[in-house]
C-alpha positions as CSV (number, residue, x, y, z in Angstrom):
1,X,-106.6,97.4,-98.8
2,X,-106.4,95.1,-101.5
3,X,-108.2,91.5,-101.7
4,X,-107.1,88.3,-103.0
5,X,-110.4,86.7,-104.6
6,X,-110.3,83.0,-105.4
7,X,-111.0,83.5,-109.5
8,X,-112.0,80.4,-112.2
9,X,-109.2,77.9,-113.1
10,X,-107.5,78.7,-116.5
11,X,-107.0,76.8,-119.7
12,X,-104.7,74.1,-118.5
13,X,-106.9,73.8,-115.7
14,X,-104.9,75.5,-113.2
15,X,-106.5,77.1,-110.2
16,X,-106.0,81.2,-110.5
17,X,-106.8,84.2,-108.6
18,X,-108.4,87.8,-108.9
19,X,-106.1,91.1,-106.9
20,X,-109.1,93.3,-106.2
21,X,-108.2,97.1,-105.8
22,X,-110.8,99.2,-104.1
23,X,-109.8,102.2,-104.3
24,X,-109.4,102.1,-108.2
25,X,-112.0,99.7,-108.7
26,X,-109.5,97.5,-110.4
27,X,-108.9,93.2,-111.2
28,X,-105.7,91.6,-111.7
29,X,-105.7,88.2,-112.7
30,X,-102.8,86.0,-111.6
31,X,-102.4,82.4,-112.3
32,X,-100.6,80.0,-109.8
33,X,-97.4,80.4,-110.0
34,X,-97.3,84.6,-109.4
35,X,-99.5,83.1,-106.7
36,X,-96.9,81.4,-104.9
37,X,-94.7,84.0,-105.0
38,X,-97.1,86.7,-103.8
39,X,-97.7,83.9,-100.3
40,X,-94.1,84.1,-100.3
41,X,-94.0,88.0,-100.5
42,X,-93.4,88.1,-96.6
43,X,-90.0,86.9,-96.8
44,X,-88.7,90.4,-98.5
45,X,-85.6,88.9,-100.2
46,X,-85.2,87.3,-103.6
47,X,-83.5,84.5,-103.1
48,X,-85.4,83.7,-100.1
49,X,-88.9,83.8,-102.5
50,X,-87.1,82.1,-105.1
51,X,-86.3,79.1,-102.6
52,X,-89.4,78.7,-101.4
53,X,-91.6,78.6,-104.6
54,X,-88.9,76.1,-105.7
55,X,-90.2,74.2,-102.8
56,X,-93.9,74.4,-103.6
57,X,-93.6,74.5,-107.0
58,X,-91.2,71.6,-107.0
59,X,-89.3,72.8,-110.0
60,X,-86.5,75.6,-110.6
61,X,-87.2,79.2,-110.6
62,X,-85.6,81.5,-113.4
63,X,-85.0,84.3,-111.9
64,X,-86.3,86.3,-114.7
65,X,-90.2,84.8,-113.4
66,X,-89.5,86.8,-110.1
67,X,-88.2,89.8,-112.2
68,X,-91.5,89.9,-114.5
69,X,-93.8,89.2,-111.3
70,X,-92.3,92.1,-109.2
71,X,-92.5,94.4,-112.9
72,X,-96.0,93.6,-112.8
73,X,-97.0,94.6,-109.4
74,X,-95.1,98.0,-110.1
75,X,-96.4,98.6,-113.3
76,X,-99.9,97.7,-111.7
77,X,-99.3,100.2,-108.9
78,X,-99.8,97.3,-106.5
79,X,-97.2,97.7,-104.1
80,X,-96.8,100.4,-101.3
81,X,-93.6,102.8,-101.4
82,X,-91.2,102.1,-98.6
83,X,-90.1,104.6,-96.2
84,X,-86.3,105.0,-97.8
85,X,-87.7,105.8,-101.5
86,X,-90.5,108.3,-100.2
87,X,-92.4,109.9,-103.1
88,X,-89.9,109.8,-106.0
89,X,-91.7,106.4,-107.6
90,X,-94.7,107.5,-107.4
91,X,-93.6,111.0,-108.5
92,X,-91.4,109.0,-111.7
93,X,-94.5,106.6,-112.3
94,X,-97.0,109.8,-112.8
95,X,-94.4,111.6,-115.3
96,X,-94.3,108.8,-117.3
97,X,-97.5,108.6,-117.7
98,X,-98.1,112.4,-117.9
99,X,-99.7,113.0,-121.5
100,X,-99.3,116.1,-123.2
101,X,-101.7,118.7,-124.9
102,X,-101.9,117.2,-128.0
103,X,-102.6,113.7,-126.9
104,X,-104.6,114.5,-124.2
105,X,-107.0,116.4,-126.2
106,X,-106.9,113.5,-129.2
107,X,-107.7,110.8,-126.4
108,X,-110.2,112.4,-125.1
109,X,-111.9,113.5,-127.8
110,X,-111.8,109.4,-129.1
111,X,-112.9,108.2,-125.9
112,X,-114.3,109.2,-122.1
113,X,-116.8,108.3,-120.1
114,X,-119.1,110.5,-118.2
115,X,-120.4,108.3,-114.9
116,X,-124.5,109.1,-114.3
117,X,-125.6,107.1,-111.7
118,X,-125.0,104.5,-109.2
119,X,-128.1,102.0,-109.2
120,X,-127.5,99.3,-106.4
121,X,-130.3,100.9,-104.6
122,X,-132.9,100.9,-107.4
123,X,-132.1,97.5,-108.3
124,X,-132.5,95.9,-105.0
125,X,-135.7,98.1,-105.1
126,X,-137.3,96.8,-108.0
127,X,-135.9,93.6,-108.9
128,X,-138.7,91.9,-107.3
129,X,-141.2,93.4,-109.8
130,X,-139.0,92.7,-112.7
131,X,-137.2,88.7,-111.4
132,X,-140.1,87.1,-113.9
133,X,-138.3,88.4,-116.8
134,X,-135.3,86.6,-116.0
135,X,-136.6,83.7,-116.5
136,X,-136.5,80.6,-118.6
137,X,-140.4,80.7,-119.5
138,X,-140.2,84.2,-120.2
139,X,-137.6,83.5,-122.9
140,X,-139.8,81.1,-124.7
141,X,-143.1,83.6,-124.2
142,X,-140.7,86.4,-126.3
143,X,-139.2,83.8,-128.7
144,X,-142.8,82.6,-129.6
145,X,-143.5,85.5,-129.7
146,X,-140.9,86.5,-132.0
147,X,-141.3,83.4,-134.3
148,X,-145.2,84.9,-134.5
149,X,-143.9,88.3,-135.5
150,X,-141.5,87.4,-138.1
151,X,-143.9,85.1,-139.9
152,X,-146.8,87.5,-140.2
153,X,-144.5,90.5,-140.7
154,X,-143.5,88.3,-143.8
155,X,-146.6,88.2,-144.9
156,X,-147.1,91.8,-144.9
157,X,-143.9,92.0,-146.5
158,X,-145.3,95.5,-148.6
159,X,-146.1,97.3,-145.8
160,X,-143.3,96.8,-143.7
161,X,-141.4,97.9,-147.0
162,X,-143.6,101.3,-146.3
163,X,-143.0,101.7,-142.8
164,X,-139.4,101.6,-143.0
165,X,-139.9,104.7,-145.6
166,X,-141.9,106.6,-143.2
167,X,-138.8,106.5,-141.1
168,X,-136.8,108.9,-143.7
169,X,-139.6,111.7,-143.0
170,X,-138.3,114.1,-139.8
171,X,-141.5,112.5,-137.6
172,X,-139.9,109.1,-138.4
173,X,-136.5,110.5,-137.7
174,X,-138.0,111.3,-134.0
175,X,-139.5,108.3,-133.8
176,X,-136.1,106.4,-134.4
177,X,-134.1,108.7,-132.2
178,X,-136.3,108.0,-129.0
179,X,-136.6,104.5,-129.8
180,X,-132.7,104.2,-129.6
181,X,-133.1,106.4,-126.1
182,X,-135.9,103.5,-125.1
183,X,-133.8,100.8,-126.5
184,X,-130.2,101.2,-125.3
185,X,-131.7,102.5,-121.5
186,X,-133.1,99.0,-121.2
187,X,-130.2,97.3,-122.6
188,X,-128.0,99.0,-119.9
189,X,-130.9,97.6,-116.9
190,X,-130.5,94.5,-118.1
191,X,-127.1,93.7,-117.6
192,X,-127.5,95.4,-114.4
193,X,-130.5,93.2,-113.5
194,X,-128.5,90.2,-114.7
195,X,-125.6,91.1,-112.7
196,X,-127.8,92.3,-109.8
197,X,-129.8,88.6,-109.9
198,X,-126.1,86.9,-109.7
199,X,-125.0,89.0,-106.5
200,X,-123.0,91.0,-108.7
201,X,-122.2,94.8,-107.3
202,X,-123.2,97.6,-110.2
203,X,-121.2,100.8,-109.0
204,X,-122.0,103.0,-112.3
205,X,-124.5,103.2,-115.2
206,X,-123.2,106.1,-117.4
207,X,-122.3,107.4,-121.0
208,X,-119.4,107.0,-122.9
209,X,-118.4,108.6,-125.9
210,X,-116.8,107.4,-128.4
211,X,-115.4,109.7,-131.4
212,X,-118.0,112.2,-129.4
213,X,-120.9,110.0,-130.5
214,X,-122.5,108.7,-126.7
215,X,-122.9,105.5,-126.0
216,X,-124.6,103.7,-122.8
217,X,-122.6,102.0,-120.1
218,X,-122.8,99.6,-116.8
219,X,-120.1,98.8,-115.0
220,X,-120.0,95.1,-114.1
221,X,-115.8,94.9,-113.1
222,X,-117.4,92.8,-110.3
223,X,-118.2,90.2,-112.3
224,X,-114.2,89.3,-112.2
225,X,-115.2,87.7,-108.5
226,X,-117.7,85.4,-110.3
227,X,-116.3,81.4,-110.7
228,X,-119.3,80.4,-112.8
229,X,-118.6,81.1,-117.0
230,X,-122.1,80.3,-117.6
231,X,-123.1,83.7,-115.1
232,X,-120.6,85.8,-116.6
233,X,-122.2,85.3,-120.0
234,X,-125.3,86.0,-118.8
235,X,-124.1,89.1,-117.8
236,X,-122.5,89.6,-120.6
237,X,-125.3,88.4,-123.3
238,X,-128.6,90.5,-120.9
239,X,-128.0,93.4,-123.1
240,X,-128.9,91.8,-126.0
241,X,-131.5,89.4,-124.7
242,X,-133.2,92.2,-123.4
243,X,-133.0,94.1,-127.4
244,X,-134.0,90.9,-128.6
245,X,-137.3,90.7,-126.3
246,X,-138.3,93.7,-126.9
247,X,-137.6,93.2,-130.9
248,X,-139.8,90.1,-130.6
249,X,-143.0,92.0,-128.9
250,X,-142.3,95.0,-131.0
251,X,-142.6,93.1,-134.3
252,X,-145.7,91.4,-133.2
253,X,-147.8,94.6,-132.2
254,X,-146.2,95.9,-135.3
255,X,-148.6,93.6,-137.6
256,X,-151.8,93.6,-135.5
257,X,-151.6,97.8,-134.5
258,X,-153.8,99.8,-136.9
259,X,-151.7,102.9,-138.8
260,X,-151.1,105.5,-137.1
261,X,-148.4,106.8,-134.4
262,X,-147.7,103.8,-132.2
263,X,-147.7,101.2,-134.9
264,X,-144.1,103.6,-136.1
265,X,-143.2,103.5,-133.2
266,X,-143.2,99.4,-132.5
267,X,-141.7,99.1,-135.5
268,X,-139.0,101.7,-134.6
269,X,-138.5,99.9,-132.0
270,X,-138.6,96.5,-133.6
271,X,-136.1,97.9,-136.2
272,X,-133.8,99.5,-133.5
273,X,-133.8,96.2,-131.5
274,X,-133.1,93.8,-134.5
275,X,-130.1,96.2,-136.0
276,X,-128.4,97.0,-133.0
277,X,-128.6,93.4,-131.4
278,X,-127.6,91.3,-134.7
279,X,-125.3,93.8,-136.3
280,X,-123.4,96.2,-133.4
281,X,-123.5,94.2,-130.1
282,X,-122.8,90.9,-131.3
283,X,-120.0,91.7,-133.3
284,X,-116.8,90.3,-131.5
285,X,-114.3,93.3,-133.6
286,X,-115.8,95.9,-131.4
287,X,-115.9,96.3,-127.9
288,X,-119.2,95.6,-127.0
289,X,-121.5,92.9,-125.8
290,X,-120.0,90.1,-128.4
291,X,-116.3,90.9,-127.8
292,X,-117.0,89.8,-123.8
293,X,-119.1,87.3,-124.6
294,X,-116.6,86.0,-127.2
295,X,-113.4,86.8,-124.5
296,X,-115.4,84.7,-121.6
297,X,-116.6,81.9,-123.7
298,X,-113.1,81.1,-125.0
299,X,-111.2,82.1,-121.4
300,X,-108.8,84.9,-122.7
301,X,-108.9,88.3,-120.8
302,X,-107.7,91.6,-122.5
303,X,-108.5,89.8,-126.2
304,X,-108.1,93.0,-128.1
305,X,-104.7,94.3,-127.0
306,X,-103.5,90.7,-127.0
307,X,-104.4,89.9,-130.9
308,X,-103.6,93.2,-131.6
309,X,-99.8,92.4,-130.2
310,X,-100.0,89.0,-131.7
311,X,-100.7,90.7,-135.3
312,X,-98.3,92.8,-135.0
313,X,-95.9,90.6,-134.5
314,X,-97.1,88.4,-137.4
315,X,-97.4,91.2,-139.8
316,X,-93.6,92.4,-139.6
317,X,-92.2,88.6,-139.5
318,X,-93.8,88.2,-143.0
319,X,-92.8,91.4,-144.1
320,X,-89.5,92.0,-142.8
321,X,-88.6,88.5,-140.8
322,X,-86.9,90.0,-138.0
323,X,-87.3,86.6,-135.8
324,X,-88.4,87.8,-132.9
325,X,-90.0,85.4,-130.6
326,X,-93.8,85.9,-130.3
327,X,-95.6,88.0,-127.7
328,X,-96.5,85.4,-126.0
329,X,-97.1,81.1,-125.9
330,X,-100.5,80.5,-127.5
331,X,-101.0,77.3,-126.0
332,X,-100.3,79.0,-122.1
């Protein structure tokens, strides 16, 4: 059941490959060497595989590269149990990774997701009405009209100061909360759209929560099949391009609207859109819209648990020097 999906070349330059698992809905990245050895597979014996990769690799094999390759396809859960093992792997595999009360109850309560809704359908439905956004003349429309807003709101410099106190009353409170509702909905459409636009399967819009506070999601894993790192950013980035179009309209009905209910609410809106877009999503620490974009543009998948690893290891050579070797090659 699984698929071997031709992937973009790595940071040498190297041609790599995507391991696509259905059933979990999984990617696994290899480069070319794990590769070879995976075309070798067939031949079921070590040395045999070893032999032949030596051939097509035309260099020697350590058999310690075989070792880690067969861990990973374990660890992975990419391999099928043979007949003479039965169950007891699999049965192993799942105690290990059994959690008890205590930390399942902690885990969860710092993180799960709640899947909502699978939106192919809708997408394929309504992307013709909606394709002119995605557009390059529709960018420039909402950046001029976001250069119009921020100069005149700048002029008005007073009463934006009193909007943004209206918003400390309970009406401006409301207005605030469903602006975030408004906001972060069609942040979520948008990298669906993006992804939809590049052929890209959506299986799940839902919400997340993390540390019990819910936060929108869209699953674009499928994105892994894409070659192109320019349409991975744009899937990546849609979120907050959408935010910032509507932060650029927002602020310009802001300063022509007379006072009253919907001028609060454009500039909710406006104010929702410029915080969340400048300050959350585009910060590469967290994991949201900047960490991807930041992991695509410079080419190195799992980012966080990788520099996380790396300063670790840093932090306990300075303080205690124990000489270990580091996680892994920087320059691989």
């Amino acid at each position: 059941d699984l698929e071997l999906v031709d992937s973009w070349p790595s940071r040498s330059g190297k041609p790599s490959w995507v391991i696509y698992d259905p059933l979990r809905n999984s990617y696994f990245r290899i480069g070319y060497t794990y590769f070879v050895f995976l075309s070798h597979w067939s031949l079921s014996a070590v040395g045999k595989i070893k032999e032949a990769a030596e051939q097509h690799l035309k260099r020697r094999i350590d058999l310690d590269e075989i070792s880690e390759f067969v861990s990973f396809l374990f660890e992975s859960q990419l391999t099928s149990t043979s007949v003479g093992e039965g169950y007891r792997p699999l049965f192993e595999r799942a105690e290990r990774s059994r959690k008890g009360l205590f930390s399942t109850a902690l885990h969860g309560y710092l993180f799960f997701k709640i899947p909502l809704w699978r939106p192919e359908h809708f997408l394929s439905l309504t992307w013709p009405v909606v394709r002119f956004f995605f557009n390059g003349p529709a960018a420039c429309f909402f950046a001029f009209c976001g250069v119009l807003g921020l100069y005149f709101t700048s002029r008005q410099w007073t009463a934006f100061q009193d909007t943004f106190t209206s918003l400390l009353s309970l009406q401006g409170f409301l207005f605030y909360s469903f602006s975030l509702i408004f906001v972060k909905v069609l942040h979520e459409l948008g990298h669906a759209f993006m992804a939809h636009r590049h052929g890209v399967k959506v299986s799940i819009i839902g919400v997340a929560f993390l540390v019990l506070m819910p936060i929108m999601y869209t699953d674009t894993s499928d994105a892994w099949r894409l070659k192109s790192k320019a349409k991975r950013l744009q899937i990546d980035a849609a979120g907050i391009m959408v935010e910032l179009a509507l932060a650029c309209v927002a602020t310009l009905l802001w300063v022509f609207l007379p006072d009253g209910g919907v001028r609060t609410a454009e500039f909710s809106v406006a104010a929702v859109s410029w915080t969340l877009s400048l300050l959350v999503n585009l910060n590469p620490f967290m994991k949201f819209d900047g960490y991807y974009i930041l992991s695509d543009a410079l080419g190195l998948q799992n980012l966080q648990s990788r520099s996380f690893a790396l300063a670790r290891w840093r932090l306990r050579e300075v303080l205690i020097g124990l000489g270990k070797p580091t996680p892994e090659r920087l320059d691989a």
